[in-house]
C-alpha positions in Angstrom: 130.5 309.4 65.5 131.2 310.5 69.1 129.1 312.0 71.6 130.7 315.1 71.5 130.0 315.9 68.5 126.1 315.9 69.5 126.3 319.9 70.7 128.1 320.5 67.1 125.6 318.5 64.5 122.3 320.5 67.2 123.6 323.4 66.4 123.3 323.1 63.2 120.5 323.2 62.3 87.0 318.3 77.9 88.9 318.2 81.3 87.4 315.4 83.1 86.3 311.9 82.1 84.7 313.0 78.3 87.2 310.7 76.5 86.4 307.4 78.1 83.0 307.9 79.8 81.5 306.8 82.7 82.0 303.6 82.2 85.3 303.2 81.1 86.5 305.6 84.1 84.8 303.3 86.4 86.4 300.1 85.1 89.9 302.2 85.3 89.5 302.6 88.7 88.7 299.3 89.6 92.0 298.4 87.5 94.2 300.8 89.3 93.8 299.5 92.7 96.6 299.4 94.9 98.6 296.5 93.5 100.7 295.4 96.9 103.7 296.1 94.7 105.1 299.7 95.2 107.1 300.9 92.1 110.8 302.4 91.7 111.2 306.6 90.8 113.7 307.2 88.2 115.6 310.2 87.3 117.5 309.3 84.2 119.3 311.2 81.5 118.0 311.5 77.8 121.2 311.3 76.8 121.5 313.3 73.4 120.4 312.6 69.5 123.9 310.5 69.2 122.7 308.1 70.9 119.7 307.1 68.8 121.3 305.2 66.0 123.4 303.5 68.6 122.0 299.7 68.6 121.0 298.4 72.0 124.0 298.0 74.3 126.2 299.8 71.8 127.7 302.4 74.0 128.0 302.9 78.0 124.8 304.8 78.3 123.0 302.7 76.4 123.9 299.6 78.2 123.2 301.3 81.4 119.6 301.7 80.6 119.5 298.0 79.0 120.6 296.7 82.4 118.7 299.1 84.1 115.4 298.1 82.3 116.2 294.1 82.7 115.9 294.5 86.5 113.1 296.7 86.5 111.3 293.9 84.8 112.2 291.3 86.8 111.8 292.6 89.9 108.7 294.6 89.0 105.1 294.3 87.0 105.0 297.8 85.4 101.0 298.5 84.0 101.9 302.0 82.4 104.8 304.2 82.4 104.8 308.6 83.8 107.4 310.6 81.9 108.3 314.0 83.0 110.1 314.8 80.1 112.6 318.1 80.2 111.0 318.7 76.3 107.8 319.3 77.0 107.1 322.7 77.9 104.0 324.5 78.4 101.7 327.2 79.8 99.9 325.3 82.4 100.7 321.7 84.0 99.1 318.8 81.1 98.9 315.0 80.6 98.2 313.5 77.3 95.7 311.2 76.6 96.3 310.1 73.3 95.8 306.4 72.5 99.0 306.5 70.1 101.3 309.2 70.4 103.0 310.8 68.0 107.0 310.5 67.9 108.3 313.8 68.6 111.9 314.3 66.6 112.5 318.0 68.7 116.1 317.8 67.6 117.6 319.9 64.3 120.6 319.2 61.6 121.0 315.6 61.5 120.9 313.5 59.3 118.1 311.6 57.4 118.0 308.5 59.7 117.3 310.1 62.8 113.7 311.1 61.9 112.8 308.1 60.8 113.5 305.7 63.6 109.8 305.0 65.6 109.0 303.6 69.3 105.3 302.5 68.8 104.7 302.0 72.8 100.6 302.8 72.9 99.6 305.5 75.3 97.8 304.9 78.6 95.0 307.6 78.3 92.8 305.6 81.1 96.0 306.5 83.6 96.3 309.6 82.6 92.4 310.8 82.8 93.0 309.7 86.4 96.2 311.6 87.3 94.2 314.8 85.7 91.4 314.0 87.8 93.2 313.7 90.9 95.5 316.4 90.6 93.5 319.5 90.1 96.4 321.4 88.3 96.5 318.9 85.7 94.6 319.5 82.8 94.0 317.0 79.7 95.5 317.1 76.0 96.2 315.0 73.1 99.0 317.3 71.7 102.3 316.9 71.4 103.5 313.0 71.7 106.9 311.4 72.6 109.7 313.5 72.3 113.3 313.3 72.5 113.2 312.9 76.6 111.1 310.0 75.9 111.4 307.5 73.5 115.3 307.5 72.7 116.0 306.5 76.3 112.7 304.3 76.2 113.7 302.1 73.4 116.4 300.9 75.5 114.8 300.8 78.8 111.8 298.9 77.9 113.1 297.7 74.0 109.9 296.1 73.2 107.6 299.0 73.3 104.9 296.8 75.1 104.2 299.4 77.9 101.7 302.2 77.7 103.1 305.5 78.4 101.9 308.8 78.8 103.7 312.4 79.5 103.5 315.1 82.1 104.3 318.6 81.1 106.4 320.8 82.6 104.4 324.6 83.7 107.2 326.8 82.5 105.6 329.4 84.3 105.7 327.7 87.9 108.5 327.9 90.0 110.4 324.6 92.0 108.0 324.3 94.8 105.0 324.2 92.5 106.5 321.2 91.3 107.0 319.8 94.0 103.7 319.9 95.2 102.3 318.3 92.1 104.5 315.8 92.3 104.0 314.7 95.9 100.1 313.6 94.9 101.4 311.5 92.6 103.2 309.1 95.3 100.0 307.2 95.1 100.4 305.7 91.5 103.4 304.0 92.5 101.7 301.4 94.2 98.8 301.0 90.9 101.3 300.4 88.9 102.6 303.0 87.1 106.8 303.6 86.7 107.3 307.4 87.5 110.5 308.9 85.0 111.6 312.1 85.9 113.9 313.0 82.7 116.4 315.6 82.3 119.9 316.4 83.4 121.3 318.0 86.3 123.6 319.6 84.7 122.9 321.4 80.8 124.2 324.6 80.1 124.3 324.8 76.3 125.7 327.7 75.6 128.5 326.9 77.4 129.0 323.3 76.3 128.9 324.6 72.5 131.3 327.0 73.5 133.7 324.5 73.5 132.2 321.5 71.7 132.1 323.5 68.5 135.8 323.5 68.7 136.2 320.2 69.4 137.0 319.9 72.9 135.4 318.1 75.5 137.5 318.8 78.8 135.0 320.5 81.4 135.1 323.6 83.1 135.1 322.2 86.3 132.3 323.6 87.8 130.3 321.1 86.6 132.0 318.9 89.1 131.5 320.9 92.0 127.9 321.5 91.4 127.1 317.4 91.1 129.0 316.6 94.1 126.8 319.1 95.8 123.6 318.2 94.3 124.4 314.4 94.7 125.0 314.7 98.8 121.5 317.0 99.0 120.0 314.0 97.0 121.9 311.2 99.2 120.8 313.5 102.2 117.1 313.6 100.9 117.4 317.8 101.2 114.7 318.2 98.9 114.9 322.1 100.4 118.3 322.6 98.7 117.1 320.9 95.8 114.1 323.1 95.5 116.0 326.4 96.4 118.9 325.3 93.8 118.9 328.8 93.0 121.3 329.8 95.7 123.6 327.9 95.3 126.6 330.0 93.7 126.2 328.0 90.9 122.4 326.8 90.0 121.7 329.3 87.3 125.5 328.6 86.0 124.1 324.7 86.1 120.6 325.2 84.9 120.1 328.5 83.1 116.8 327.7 82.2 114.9 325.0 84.2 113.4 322.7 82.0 116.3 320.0 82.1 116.8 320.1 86.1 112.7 319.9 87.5 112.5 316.6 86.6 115.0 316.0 89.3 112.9 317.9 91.7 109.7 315.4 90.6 111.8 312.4 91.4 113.1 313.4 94.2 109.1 314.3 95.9 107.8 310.8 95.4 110.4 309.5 97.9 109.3 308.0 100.9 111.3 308.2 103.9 112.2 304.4 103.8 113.0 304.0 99.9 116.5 303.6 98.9 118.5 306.0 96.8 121.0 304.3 93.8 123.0 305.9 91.7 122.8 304.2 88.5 124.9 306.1 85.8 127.1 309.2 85.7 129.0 310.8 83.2 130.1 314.2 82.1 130.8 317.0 79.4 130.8 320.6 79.2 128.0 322.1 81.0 126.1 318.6 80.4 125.8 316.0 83.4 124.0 312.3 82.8 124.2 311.5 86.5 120.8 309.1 87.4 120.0 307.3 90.0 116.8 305.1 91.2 114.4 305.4 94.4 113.4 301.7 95.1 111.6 301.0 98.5 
């Protein structure tokens, strides 16, 4: 079945240390020392249910992510793995600590075998305890678990589940520069270990991209184009003012109605140092939907 059908088928249908003690923060801490290796950023697409039967390497997204993940492993020893996933909103900025998430299927109308399909990577709830202490907005939780910004683009990045992972919330409440600033005190874990995700699209309008899936058609508008090739040259330029203030451009709100798909962009882009490297890994495009990612490598 083809991508575009994805829009059609969707449519149908304790803060603190308590969970480990003192002891077990302590020996985290020791274990979360500054490794001498300093970790890449990514901001990746989801992609979209459609994808998740696909087998590994099975379409061009797919395979992007599969070679994507190789080199990531080669190059780099990964301890635990941050995903701020575009579904998971809430009131207030949260981690969860969970030993074993749950897999989240936050996706309606399909068919039988899509809810069935698991990713049984453990949780790093040492890792996350930490980024809650030492981000004072971040509070702990064990609800929710790994949801469709997760584990569908996860099973192909890192296939054999052998890396903890835990998930940052997004404060639906908040605006862009509260994001930001979260985001730029966790710079630091990138050199303990930990693979930072920001995941979400810059483009996803879905009102608009059902407008026209539902009939079948997948030509874009057009000002999809217009509004990556601007938000690509503030990301090549490292404007991370334009980024934040995406609002004026004439068309942010046409781009990202709603902003839970596009501040996982703005978290990528604030754990860039000045000397890291900015690659653009995959891009494609449908109505209102972008999968442009890239990676931030020093």
């Amino acid at each position: 079945m083809k991508r575009s059908k994805f829009v059609i088928l969707a449519s149908m249908g304790a803060i603190g240390v308590g969970t480990f003690g003192l002891s077990g923060l302590a020996k985290a801490l020791d274990e979360t020392k500054p490794t001498g290796q300093k970790l890449p950023v990514l901001f990746t697409s989801h992609g979209n249910p459609m994808n998740i039967p696909v087998p590994h390497y099975g379409n061009p997204f797919n395979t992007y992510l599969g070679d994507l993940g190789k080199e990531i492993r080669k190059r780099y020893t990964v301890s635990a793995i941050l995903v701020v996933s575009a579904h998971w909103c809430t009131k207030g900025s949260f981690v969860n600590i969970s030993p074993s998430p749950k897999t989240v299927y936050d996706y309606y109308g399909f068919p039988d075998n899509y809810y069935t399909i698991k990713y049984p990577a453990p949780g790093s709830p040492k890792m996350a305890e930490l980024v809650a202490k030492g981000v004072k907005e971040i509070k702990t939780t064990t609800d929710w678990g790994f949801d469709h910004g997760n584990w569908p683009m996860l099973m192909h990045l890192f296939p054999d589940a052998d890396v903890p992972i835990f998930q940052l919330s997004i404060n639906y409440d908040k605006p862009a520069q509260y994001h930001y600033d979260i985001a730029v005190q966790l710079k630091k874990y990138r050199e303990q270990g930990v693979l930072i995700i920001g995941s979400g699209a810059l483009v996803h309008n879905l009102k608009l991209a059902m407008a026209k899936m539902r009939k079948g058609d997948t030509t874009i508008y057009g000002w999809e184009t217009e509004f990556e090739d601007w938000i690509r040259n503030k990301i090549d330029d490292r404007d991370v003012n334009a980024l934040i203030n995406y609002e004026k451009n004439k068309l942010g709100l046409l781009a990202a109605p709603t902003p839970d798909h596009y501040v996982p962009v703005i978290y990528s882009m604030a754990l860039a140092d000045n000397k890291d490297e900015i690659r653009h890994t995959y891009a494609d495009m449908l109505p209102g939907f972008s999968d442009r990612s890239f990676i931030i490598e020093a």
